[in-house]
C-alpha distance (Angstrom), angle and dihedral (degrees) to the residues before:
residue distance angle dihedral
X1 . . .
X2 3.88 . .
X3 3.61 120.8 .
X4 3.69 101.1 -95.3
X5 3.97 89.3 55.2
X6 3.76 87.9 48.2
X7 3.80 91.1 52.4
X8 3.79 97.8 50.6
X9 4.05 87.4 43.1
X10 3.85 93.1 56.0
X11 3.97 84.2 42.2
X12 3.72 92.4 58.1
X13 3.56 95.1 37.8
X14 3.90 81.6 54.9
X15 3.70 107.2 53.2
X16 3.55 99.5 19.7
X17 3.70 93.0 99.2
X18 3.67 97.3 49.3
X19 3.79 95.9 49.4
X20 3.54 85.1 42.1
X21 3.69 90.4 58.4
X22 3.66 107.7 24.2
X23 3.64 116.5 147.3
X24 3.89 130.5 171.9
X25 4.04 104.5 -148.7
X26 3.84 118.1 -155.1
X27 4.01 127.5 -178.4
X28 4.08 100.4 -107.1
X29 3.83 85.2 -145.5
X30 4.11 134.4 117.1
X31 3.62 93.8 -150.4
X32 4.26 135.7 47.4
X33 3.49 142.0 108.5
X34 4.06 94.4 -47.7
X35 3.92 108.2 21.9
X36 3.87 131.5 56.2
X37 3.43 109.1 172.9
X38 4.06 116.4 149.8
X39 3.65 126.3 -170.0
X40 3.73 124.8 -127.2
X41 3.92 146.1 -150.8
X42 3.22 100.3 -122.3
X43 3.64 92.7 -165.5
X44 3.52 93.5 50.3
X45 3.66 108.4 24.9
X46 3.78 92.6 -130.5
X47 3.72 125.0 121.3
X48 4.08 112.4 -89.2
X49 4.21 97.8 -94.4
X50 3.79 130.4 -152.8
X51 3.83 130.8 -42.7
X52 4.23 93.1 -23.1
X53 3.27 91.0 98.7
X54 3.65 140.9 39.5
X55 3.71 133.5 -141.3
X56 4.29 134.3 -161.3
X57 3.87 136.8 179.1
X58 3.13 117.2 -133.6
X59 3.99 127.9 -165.4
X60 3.98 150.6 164.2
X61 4.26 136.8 169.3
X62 3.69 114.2 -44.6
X63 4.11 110.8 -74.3
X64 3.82 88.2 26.2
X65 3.58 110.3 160.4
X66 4.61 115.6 -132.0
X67 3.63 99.5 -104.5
X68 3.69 93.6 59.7
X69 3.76 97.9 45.4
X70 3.75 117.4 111.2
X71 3.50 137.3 -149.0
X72 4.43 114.6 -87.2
X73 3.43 107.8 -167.2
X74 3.87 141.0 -4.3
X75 4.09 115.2 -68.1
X76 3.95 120.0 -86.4
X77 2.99 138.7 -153.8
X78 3.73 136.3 -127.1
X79 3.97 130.0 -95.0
X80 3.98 112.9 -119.7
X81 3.50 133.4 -146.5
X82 3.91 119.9 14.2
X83 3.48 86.1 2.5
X84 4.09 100.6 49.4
X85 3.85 118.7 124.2
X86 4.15 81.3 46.8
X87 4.54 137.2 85.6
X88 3.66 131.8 -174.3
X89 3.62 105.6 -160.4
X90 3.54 99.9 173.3
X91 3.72 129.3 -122.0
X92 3.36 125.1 -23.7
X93 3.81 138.6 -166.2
X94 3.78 130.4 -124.3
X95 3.88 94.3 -163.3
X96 4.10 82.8 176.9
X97 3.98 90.6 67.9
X98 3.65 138.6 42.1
X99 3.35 122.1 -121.3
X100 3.33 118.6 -74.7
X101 4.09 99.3 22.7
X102 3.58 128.8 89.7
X103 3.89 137.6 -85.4
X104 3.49 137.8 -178.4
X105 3.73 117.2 -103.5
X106 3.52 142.8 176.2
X107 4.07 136.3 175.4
X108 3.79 120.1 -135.2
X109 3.87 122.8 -169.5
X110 3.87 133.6 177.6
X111 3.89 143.4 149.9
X112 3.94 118.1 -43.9
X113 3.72 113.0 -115.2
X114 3.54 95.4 67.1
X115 4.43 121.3 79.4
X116 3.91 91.2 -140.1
X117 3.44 145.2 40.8
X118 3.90 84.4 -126.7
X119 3.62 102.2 51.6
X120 3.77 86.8 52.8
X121 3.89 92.7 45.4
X122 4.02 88.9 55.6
X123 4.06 86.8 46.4
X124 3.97 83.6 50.3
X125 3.46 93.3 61.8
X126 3.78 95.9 65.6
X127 3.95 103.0 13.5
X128 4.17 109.2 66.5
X129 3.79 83.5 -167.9
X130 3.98 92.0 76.2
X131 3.61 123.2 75.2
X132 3.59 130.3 -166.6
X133 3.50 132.9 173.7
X134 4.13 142.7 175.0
X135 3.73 136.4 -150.5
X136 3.85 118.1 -128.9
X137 3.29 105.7 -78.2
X138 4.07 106.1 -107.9
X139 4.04 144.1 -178.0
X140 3.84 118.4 -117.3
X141 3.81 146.7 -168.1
X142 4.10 115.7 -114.1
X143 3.46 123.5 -134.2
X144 4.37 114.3 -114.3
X145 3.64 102.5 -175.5
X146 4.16 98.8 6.5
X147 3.54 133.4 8.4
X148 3.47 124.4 -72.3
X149 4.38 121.2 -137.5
X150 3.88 123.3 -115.4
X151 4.05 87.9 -104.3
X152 3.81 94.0 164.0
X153 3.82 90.7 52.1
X154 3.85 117.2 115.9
X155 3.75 129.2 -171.3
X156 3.48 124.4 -90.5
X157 3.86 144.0 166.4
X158 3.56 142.6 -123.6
X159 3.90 123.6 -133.1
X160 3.96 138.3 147.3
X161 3.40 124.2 -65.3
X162 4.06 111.2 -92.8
X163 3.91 106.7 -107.1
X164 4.54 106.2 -113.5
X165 4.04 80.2 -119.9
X166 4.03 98.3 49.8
X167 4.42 85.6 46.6
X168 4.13 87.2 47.5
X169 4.06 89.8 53.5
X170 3.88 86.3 43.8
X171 3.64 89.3 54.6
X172 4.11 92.0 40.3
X173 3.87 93.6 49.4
X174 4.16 93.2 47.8
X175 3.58 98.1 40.7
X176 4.64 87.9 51.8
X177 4.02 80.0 40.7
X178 3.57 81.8 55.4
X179 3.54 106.6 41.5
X180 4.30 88.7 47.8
X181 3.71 91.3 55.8
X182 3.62 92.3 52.3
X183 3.93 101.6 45.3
């Protein structure tokens, strides 16, 4: 083996086990030292309470778009109380990103009684009962030695699923509102 091929060998040999187990770690939490971001009821306007309703993080490779995000870590649960509107789900793991760059996340909550966001999303669509709901889907820092928070994560709410008809008359009413402002 020349020198070259020796070189590239030992380089392998080198980072192979840190690409192989490269993991950007984020705090699955809505609340810390550098994010506050609460989850409502929409329907009620209250903070999202106790074990009713379940929450997820989601993630992918920096720039990822939200269809091809996957699920992180196991759903949680949120806090009650003083502490409603809020979840700590742990750590989770980015395997898309090594520690210490950025992936894509977003958080996805919805209705206990379901064991994802999109089995309760297709219930949604026919049951006005469910609600579901999504952050903005946003890039974020890894941890490399500790965790890092969800700083890019905003607050958002839950609610049911707009009916196809309800959207339609949306779409009627602004595209007359529209056409009135125009003539």
């Amino acid at each position: 083996m020349n020198r070259i091929g020796k070189l590239l060998l030992a380089a392998t040999l080198a980072l192979g086990p840190v690409t192989g187990s490269a993991q950007g770690i984020v705090r699955f939490a809505n609340y810390g030292p550098t994010v506050n971001a609460p989850v409502t009821n929409a329907v009620t306007g209250q903070l999202v309470d106790g074990s009713g309703f379940l929450v997820q993080l989601y993630g992918g490779a920096a720039g990822s778009l939200e269809p091809v995000l996957v699920p992180l870590n196991t759903p949680a649960t949120f806090e009650a109380g003083d502490l409603a509107g809020y979840f700590d789900g742990f750590l989770a793991t980015n395997t898309f990103v090594i520690p210490g760059s950025s992936g894509t996340f977003q958080v996805r909550a919805w209705s206990a009684g379901f064991s994802s966001y999109e089995a309760a999303y297709s219930a949604s669509l026919v049951d006005p009962n469910v609600l579901v709901g999504t952050s903005s889907v946003f890039d974020n820092a890894t941890g490399i030695s500790s965790a890092a928070y969800l700083d890019g994560l905003a607050a958002f709410s839950i609610a049911p699923v707009p009916e196809a008809s309800a959207v339609a008359y949306f779409a009627v009413g602004a595209a007359a509102l529209f056409w009135r402002v125009r003539a």
